[in-house]
C-alpha positions as a Python dict, from the first residue, in 0.01 Angstrom:
ca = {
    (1, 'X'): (0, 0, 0),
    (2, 'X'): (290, 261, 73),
    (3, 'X'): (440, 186, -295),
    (4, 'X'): (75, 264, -408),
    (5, 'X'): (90, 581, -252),
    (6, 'X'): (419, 710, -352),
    (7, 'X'): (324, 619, -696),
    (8, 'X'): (39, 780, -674),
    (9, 'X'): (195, 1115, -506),
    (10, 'X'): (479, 1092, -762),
    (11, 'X'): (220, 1161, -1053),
    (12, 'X'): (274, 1482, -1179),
    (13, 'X'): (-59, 1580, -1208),
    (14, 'X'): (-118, 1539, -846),
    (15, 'X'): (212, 1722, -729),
    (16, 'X'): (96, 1994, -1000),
    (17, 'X'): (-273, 2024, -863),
    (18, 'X'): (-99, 2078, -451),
    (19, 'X'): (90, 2366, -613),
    (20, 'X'): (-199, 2494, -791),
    (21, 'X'): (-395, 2484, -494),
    (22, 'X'): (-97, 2646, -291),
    (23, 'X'): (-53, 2960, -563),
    (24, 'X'): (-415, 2995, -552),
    (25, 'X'): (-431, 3056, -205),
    (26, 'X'): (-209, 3295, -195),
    (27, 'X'): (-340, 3484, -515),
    (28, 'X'): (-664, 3446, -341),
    (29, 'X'): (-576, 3655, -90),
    (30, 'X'): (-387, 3935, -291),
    (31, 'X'): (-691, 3943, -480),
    (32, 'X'): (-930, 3994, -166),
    (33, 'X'): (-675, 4283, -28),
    (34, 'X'): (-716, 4416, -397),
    (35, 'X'): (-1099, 4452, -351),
    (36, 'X'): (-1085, 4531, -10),
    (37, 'X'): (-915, 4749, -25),
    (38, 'X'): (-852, 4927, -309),
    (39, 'X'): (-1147, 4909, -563),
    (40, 'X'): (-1422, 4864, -301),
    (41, 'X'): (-1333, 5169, -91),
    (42, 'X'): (-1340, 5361, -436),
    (43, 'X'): (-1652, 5208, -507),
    (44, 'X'): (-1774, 5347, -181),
    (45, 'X'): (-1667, 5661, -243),
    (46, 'X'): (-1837, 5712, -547),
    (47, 'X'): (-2153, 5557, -347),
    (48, 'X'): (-2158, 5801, -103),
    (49, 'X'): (-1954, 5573, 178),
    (50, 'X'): (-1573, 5450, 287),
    (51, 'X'): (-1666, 5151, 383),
    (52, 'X'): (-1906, 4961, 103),
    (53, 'X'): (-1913, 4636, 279),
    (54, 'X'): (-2070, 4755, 579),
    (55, 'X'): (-2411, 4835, 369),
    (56, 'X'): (-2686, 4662, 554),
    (57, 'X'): (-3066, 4631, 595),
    (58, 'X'): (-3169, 4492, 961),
    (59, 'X'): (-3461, 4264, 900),
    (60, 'X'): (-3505, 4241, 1311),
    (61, 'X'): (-3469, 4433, 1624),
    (62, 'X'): (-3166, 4460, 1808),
    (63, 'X'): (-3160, 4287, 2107),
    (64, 'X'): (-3238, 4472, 2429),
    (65, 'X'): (-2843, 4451, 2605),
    (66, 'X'): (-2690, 4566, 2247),
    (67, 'X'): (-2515, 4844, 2390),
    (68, 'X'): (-2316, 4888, 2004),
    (69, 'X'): (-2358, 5139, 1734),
    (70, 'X'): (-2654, 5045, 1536),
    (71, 'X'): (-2463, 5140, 1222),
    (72, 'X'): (-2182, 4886, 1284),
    (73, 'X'): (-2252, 4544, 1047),
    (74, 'X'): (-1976, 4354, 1240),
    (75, 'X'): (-2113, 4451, 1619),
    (76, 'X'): (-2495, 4411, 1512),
    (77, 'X'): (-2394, 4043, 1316),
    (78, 'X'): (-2217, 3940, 1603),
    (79, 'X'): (-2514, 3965, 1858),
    (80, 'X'): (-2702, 3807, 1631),
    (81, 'X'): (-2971, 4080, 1469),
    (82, 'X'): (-3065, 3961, 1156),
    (83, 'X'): (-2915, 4153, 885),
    (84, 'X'): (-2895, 4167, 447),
    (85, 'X'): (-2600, 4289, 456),
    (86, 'X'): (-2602, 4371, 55),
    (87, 'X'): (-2247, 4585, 39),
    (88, 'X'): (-2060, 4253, 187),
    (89, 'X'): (-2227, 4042, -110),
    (90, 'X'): (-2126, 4271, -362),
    (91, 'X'): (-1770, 4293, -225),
    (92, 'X'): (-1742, 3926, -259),
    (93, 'X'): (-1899, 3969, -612),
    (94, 'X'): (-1631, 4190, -702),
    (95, 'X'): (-1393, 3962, -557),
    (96, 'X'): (-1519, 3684, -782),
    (97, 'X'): (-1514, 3859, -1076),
    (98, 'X'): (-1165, 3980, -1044),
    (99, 'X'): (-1060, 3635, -977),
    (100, 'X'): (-1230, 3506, -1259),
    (101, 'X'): (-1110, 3775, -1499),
    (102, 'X'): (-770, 3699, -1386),
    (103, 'X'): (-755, 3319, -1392),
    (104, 'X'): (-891, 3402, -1777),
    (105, 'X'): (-583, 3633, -1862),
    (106, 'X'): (-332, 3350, -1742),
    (107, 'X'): (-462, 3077, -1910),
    (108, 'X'): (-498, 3305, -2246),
    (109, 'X'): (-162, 3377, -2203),
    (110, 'X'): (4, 3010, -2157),
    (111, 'X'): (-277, 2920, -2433),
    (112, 'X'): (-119, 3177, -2671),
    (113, 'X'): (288, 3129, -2512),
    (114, 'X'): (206, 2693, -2587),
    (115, 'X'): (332, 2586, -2918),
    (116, 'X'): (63, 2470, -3086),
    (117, 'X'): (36, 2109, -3273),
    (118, 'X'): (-5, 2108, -3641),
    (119, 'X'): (-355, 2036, -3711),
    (120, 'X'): (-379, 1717, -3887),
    (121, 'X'): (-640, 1703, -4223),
    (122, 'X'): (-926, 1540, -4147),
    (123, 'X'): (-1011, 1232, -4313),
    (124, 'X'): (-1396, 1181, -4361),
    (125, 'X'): (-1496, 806, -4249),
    (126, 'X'): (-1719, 672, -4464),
    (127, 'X'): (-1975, 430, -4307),
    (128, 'X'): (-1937, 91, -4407),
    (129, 'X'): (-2207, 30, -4616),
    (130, 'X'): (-2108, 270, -4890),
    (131, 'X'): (-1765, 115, -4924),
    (132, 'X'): (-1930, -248, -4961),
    (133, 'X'): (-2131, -71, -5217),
    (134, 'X'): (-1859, 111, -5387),
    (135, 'X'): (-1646, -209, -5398),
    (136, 'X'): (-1962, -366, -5569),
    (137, 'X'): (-2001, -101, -5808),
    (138, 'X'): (-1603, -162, -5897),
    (139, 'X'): (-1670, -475, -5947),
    (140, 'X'): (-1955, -478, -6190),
    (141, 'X'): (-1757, -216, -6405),
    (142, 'X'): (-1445, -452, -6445),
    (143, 'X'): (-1677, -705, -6533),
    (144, 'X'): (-1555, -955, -6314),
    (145, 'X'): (-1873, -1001, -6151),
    (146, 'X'): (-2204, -1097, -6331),
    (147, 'X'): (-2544, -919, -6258),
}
């Protein structure tokens, strides 16, 4: 069982997914202190705000021994008061989307930097049938076969 294993840990395509997963982290996270903040707080700004991810509805009262700001999305979360907290969503949104347009301009680019393999011409199969008739057809015309 332990020669299975370092087999199968000596593939390259697992030792090449661990470091995938490793880079991604880690560009995961320069991504989220990209939106964060960077683009969100602009985004804010232009919204009227500093702070876009703190844009909440409460959909419930706060509880009676809140003694918190009842502008503070963190404080009024952590007691518990129900919240939509709409700017957070969006921030993750934009999050996504970076990630995702990112991701796409690195695999464009090894897609473009890859040599690419000659195309080879395709050859049209012809289904069987119409070769056994073809070779019939042959046949009558060289006269080696009677009708």
């Amino acid at each position: 069982m332990l020669t299975e294993f370092k087999a199968f840990v000596s593939r390259g395509n697992v030792l090449d997914l661990a470091v995938a997963v490793i880079i991604g982290a880690a560009f995961g996270r320069i991504v989220t202190s990209l939106t964060d903040d960077i683009i969100m707080p602009l985004i804010g700004r232009v919204f009227g705000g500093l702070d876009f991810s703190s844009y909440f509805v409460r959909l419930g009262a706060v509880p009676a021994g809140y003694a918190g700001s009842p502008d503070d999305y963190a404080a009024l979360k952590k007691a518990g008061v129900p919240l939509l907290g709409y700017g957070q969503f969006l921030t993750v949104a934009v999050n996504f989307m970076l990630v995702a347009f990112v991701i796409f301009l690195v695999v464009r680019a090894v897609a473009r930097a890859l040599p690419k393999a000659p195309e080879q011409p395709v050859v049209p199969v012809e289904p069987t049938d119409v070769l056994l008739l073809r070779e019939i057809r042959d046949e009558l015309r060289a006269g080696r076969v009677t009708p």
